[in-house]
C-alpha positions in Angstrom: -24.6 36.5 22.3 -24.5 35.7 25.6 -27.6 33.7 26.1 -26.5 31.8 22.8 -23.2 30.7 24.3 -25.3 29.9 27.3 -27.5 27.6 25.5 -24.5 25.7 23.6 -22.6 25.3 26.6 -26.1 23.3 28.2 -26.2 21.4 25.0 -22.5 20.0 25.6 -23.2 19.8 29.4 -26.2 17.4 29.4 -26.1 15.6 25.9 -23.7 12.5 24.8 -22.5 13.8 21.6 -19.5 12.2 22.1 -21.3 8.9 21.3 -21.4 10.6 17.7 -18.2 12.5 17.4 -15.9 9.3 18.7 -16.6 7.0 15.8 -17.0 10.6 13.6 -13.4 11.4 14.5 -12.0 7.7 14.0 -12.8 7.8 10.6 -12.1 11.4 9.9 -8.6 10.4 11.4 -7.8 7.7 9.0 -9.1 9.8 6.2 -6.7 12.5 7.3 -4.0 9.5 7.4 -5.5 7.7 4.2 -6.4 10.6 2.2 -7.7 9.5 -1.2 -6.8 6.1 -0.1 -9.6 4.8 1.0 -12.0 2.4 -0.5 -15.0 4.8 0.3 -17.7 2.2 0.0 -15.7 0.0 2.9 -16.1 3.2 5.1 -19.6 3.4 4.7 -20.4 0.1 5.8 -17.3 0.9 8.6 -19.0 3.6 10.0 -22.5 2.3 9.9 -21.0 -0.4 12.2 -19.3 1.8 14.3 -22.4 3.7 15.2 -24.4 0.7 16.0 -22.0 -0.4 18.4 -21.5 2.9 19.6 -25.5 2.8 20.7 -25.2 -1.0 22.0 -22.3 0.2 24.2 -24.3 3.6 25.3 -27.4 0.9 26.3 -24.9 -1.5 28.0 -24.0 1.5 29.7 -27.3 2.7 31.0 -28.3 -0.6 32.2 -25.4 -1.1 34.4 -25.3 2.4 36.4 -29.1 3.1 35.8 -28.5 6.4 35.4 -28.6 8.3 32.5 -25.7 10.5 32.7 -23.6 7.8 34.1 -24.5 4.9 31.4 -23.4 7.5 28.8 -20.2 7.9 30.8 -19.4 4.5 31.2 -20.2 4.2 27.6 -17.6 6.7 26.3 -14.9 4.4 28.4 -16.1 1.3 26.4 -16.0 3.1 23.2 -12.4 4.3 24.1 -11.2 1.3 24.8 -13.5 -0.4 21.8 -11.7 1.5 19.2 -8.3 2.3 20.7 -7.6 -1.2 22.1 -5.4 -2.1 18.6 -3.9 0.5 17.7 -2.2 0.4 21.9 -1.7 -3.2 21.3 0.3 -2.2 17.8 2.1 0.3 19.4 3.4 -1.6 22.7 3.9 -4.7 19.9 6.5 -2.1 18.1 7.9 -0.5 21.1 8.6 -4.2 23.4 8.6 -6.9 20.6 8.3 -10.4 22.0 7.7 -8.4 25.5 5.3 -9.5 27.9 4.1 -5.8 28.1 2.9 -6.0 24.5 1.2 -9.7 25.2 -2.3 -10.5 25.4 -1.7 -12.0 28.7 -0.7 -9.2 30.6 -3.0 -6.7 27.9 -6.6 -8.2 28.6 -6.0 -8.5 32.2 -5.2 -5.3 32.8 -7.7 -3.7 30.7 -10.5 -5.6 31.9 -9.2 -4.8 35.7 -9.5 -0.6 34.6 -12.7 -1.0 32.9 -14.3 -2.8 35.7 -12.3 -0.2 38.4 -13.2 2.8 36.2 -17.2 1.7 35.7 -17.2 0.8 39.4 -16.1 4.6 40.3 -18.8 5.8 37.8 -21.3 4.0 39.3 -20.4 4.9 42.9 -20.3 8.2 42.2 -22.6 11.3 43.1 -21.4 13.9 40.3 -23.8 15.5 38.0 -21.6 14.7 35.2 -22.0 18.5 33.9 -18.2 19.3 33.6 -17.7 16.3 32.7 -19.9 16.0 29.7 -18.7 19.5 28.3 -14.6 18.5 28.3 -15.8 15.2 26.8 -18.0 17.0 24.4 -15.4 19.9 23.4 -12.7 17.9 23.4 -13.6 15.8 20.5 -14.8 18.6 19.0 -11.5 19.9 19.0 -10.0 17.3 17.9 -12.3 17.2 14.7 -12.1 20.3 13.9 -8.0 20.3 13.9 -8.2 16.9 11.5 -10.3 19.0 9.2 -7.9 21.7 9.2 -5.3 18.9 8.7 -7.0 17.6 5.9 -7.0 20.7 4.2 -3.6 21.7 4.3 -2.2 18.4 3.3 -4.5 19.4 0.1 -3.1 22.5 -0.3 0.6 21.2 0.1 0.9 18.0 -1.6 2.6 20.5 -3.8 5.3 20.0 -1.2 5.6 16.2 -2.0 6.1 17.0 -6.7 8.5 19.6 -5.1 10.7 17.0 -2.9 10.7 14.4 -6.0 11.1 16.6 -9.1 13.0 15.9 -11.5 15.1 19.0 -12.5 16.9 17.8 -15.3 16.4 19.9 -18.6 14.9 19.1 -21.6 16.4 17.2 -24.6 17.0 20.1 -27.2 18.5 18.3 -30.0 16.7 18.9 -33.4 14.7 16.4 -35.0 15.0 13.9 -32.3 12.7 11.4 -31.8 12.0 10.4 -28.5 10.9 6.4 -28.2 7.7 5.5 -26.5 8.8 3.9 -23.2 7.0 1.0 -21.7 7.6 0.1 -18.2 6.2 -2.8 -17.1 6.2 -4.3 -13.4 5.2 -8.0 -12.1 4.8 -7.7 -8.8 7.3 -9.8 -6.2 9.5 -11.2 -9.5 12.6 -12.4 -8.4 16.3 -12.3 -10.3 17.6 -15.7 -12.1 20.4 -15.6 -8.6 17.2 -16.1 -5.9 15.6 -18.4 -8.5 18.3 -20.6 -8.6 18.4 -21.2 -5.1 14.8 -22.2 -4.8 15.3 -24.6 -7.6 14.2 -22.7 -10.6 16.2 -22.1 -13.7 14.7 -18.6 -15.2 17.1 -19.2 -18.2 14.8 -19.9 -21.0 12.8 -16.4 -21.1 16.5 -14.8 -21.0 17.1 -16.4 -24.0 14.0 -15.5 -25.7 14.3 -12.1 -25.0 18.1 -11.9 -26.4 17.4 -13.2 -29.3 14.7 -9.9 -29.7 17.4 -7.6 -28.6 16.7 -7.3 -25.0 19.8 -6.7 -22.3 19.1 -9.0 -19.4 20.3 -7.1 -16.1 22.1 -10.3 -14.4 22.4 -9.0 -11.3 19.8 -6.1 -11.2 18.6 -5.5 -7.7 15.5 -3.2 -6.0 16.2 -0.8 -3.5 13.3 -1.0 -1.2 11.8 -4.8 -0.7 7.8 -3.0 -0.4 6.1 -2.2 -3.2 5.1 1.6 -2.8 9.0 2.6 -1.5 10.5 0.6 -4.7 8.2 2.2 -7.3 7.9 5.5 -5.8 12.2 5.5 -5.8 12.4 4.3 -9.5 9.6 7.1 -10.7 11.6 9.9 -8.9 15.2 8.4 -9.3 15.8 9.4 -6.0 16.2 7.2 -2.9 12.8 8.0 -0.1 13.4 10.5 2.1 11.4 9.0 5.3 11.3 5.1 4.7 12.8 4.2 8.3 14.0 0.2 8.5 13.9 0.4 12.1 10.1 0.6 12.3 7.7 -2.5 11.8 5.6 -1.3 8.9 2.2 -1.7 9.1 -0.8 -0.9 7.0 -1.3 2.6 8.1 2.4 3.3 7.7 2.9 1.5 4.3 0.1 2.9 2.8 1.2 6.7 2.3 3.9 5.9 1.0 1.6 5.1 -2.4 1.9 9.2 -2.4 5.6 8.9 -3.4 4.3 7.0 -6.3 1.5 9.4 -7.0 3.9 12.6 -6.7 6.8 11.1 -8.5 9.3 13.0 -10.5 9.6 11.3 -13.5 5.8 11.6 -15.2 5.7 15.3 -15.0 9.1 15.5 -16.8 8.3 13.6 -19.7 5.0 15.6 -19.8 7.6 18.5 -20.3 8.9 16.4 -23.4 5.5 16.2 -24.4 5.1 12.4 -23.6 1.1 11.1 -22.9 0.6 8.9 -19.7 -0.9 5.7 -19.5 -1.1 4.5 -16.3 -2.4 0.9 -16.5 -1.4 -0.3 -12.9 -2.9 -0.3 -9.1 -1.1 3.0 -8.0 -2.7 6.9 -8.7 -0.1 9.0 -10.6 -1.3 12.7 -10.4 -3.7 13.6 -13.1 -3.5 9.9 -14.2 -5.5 8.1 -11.9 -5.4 4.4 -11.5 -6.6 1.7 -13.9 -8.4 0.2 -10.9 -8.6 2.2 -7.4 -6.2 1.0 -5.0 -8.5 1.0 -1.9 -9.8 -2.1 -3.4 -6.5 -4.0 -3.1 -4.4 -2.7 -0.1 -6.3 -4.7 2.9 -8.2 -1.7 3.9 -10.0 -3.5 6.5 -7.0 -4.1 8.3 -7.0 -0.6 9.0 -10.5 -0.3 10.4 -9.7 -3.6 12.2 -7.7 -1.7 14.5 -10.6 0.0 15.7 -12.6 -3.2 16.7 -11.4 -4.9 19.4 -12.9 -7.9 19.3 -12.1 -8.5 15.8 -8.6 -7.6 16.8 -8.4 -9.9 19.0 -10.0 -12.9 17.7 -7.9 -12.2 14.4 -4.8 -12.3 16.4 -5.2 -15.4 18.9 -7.8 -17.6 16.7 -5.2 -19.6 15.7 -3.7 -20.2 19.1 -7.9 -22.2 19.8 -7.7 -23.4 15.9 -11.1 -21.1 15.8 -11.9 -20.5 12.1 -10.3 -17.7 10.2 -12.2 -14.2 10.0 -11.3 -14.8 6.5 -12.6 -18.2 4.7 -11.4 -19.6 1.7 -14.0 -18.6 -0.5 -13.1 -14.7 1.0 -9.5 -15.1 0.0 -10.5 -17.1 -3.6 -13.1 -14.1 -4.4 -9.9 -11.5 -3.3 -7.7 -13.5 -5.6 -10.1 -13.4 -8.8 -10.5 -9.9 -8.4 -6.8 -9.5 -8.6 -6.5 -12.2 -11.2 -9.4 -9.8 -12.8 -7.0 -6.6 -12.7 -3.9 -8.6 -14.3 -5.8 -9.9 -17.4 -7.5 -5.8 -17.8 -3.6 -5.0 -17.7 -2.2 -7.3 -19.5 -5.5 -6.6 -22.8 -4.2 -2.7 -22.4 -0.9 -3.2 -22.8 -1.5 -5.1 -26.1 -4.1 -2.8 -27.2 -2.2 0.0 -26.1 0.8 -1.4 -28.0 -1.1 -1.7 -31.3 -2.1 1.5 -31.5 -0.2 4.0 -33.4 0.1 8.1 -31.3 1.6 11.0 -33.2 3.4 12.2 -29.9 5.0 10.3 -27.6 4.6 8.0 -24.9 5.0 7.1 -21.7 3.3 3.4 -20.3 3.0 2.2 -16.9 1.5 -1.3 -16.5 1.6 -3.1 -13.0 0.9 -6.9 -12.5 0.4 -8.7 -9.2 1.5 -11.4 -10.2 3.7 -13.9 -9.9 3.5 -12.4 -6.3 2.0 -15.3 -3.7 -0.7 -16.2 -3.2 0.0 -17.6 -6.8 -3.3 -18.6 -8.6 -2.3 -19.8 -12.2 -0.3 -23.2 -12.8 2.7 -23.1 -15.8 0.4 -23.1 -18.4 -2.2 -20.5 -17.5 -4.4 -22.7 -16.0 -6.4 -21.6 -12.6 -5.9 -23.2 -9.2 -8.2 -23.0 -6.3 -6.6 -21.3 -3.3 -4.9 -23.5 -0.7 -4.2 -21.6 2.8 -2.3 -24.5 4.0 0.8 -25.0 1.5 4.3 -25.4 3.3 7.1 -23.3 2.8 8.5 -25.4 0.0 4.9 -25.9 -1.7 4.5 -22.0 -1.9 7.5 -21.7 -3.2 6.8 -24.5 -6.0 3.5 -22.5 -6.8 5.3 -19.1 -7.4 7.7 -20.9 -9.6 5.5 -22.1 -11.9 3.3 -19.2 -11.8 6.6 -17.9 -13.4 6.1 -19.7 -16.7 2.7 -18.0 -17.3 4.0 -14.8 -16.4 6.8 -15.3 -19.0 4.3 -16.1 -21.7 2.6 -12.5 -21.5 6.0 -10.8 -21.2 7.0 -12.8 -24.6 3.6 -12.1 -25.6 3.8 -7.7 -24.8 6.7 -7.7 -26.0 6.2 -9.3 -29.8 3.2 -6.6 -29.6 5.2 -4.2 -29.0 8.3 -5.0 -31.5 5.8 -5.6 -34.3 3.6 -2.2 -34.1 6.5 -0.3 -33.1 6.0 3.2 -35.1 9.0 5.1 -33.6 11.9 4.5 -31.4 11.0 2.3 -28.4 11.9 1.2 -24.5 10.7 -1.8 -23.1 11.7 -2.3 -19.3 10.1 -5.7 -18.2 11.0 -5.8 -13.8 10.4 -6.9 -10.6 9.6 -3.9 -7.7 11.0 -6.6 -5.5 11.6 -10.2 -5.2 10.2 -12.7 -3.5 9.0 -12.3 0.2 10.4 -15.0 2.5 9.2 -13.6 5.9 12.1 -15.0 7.2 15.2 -11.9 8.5 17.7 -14.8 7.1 16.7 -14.3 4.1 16.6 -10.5 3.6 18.7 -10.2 1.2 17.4 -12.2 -1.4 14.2 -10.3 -1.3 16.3 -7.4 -3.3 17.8 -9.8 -6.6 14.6 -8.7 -9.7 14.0 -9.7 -13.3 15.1 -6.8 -15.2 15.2 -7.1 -18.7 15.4 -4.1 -21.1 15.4 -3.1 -24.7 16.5 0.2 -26.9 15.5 0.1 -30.1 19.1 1.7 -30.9 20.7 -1.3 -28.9 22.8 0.9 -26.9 23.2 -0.4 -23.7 26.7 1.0 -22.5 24.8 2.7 -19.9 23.2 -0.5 -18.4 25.5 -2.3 -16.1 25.2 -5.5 -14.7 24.5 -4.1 -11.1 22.2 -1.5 -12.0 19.5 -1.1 -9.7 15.9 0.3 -9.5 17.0 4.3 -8.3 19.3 4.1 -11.3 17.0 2.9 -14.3 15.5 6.1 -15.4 18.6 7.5 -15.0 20.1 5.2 -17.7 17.1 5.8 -20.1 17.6 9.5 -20.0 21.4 9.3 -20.5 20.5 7.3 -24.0 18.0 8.8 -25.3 17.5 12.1 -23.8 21.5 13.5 -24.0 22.4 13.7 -20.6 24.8 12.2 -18.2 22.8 12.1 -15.0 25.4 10.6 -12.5 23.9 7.3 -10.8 23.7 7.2 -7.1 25.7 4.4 -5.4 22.8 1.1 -4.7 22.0 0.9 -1.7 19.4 -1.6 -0.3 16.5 -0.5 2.3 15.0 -3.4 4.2 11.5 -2.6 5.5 10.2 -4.6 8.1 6.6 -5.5 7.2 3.5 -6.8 9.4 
């Protein structure tokens, strides 16, 4: 035993593992962060980068200090500050906004003074490196091996999240009810007629077509949360987000998660107790019900692993200050914007084939466009335009308006799908998670007025009022058609800060 704990402890005292077990436990960390989030294909091609430049910095290493042991050293300080340089940048950026702690001018000088200082000291050195080498060594070992253990208790407890968002309310007993299929269908970023008018657009003519069907047009109907996976994760479980914090800047790796208050909601696994089917036609995992199309391959995920490059950081961030060329290029963003273009028309073909097709036992729909949110690729009448990453304020604007128009045809056109093959009682809740994003604070508030337009097949709407927001829709549907009187929670509106 001895002599075998000897041996290992040699191993970690003269070999680099840490070379290996940095980028290992960078990507192990954002899976632990991430989990089932990740667009796993990405990560492959992430971490066969990562390794490469993990062995160019190792070299670089080695051919300053020309020593072994010391180029491996000097290494594991270029790695460290290779992969952690954004994420401290992030953090001070949060902590000091507009400070000059958290600029690039004071940032890069003072890390390029400590790397040169620190490789100086290596190189001036006489230690063996032995001690050295075996903290290094165990320490990331450590720090793997408690991720893992992470890992798997977050699988064993998402139990914890269903629990937290359940809905508790009983089922609807009443002999010989019916219960109607219920269609929920969200467009992504779709502002209320009261924002629309004050960018110019009058919203008034698909209100009117949707009266005349039957439909109760929420006037002033507003979202709670003004990001996508707070606002739809609220609605699901009726219940306003325990941890959504409107202090904090949110970036990717903070706004992601939240998709788990989607995936855990309350609502789903109630109507699964009133023996409803699921079909979840949108971008978000429900559990059991996975998503129509993964969402790793629409959330930005290289955002996350750019954190962990520096210099990709860092020419993202100041390439515009030179007018270098965007790490992103037009044809990039067009390709991003036809896949998601490609998603809305697989949504919108489900919902009208879901719609004509008749299901002894009820049901329970949940379609999600992108659209009309920017960047907006479709003119008024359906008609593609080529991405322009130079439209002003009042251009983008224009754009999403008449993006509008087309998006108003397909509701018109689910709808009549709907109404027509209708085979039992029916709700159809056409909304907006949000409105539309002015990344301007002096706007805020209009980023909370949504379309919400909904329809009962028994037209009785006493229990939609004209302020009703997203926490309290579900609530309403259940009071109608399930026999309860679920008491709505007062609206209150969450403003996020995003990136």
């Amino acid at each position: 035993m001895q002599k075998n704990a000897h041996g290992v402890k040699a191993i970690l005292e003269s070999i680099p593992l840490f070379l290996i077990l940095v980028p290992l436990y960078v990507l192990l960390h954002l899976e632990k962060i991430f989990h089932h989030l990740v667009n796993y294909q990405f990560a492959a091609g992430q971490i066969t980068i990562m390794i490469i430049a993990t062995m160019i910095l190792g070299l670089a290493g080695r051919l300053v200090s020309r020593n072994k042991k010391k180029g491996w050293i000097i290494s594991f300080v270029l790695m460290l500050s290779w992969f952690y340089f954004g994420i401290i940048k992030n953090y001070l950026q949060e902590k000091f906004p507009g400070s000059f702690l958290s600029s690039y001018s004071f940032l890069l000088p003072l890390i390029i003074f400590l790397l040169l200082s620190v490789c100086y000291r290596i190189i001036k050195s006489y230690s063996s490196y032995n001690k050295l080498f075996l903290f290094i060594n165990s320490l990331w070992i450590i720090f793997i091996f408690m991720d893992l253990i992470s890992i798997l208790v977050q699988e064993l407890s998402k139990s914890n999240i269903s629990d937290e968002y359940a809905v508790h309310h009983p089922a609807d007993s009443s002999a010989g009810s019916l219960h109607p299929d219920i269609y929920y269908v969200i467009f992504d970023s779709y502002s209320g007629s009261p924002v629309l008018k004050k960018m110019g657009y009058d919203n008034g003519m698909i209100e009117d077509d949707l009266r005349k069907k039957g439909f109760r047009i929420v006037e002033k109907s507003t979202s709670n949360y003004n990001l996508t996976p707070f606002s739809i994760g609220s609605t699901l479980s009726m219940k306003y987000i325990k941890d959504a914090d409107t202090s904090k800047k949110y970036y990717l790796d903070d706004y992601l998660p939240a998709a788990n208050t989607v995936k855990f909601n309350g609502l789903v696994p109630w109507l699964e107790k009133q023996q409803y089917t699921i079909r979840n036609v949108s971008f978000f995992d429900i559990e059991h019900h996975p998503a129509l199309i993964p969402s790793g391959g629409f959330w930005d995920i290289e955002d996350i692993y750019l954190q962990q490059n520096a210099g990709l950081k860092i020419y993202k961030d100041l390439s515009w200050n030179f007018k270098l060329p965007s790490l992103k290029n037009a044809g990039s963003i067009q390709a991003d914007i036809d896949k998601r273009d490609a998603y809305d028309d697989s949504v919108y073909a489900s919902l009208l084939r879901i719609a004509k097709t008749a299901a002894t036992l009820p049901r329970f729909i949940y379609g999600h466009f992108f659209m009309p949110h920017i960047p907006n690729s479709y003119d008024s009448n359906g008609k593609k335009i080529p991405v322009n990453t130079k439209l002003t304020v009042a251009e983008e604007m224009e754009g999403y308006a008449s993006e509008i128009k087309f998006v108003n045809r397909r509701i018109n056109d689910i709808a009549d799908a709907i109404l027509q093959n209708a085979h039992r009682p029916v709700v159809i809740i056409f909304q907006g998670d949000h409105g539309y994003r002015f990344y301007d604070d002096s706007k805020k508030v209009d980023e909370f007025p949504n379309f919400c337009a909904v329809y009962f097949s028994n037209q009785n709407y006493k229990n939609i009022p004209d302020t009703l927001s997203n926490v309290n829709l579900f609530k309403a549907v259940i009071n109608t058609h399930f026999k309860h009187q679920i008491p709505f929670d007062t609206n209150r509106l969450f403003f996020l800060r995003y990136k």
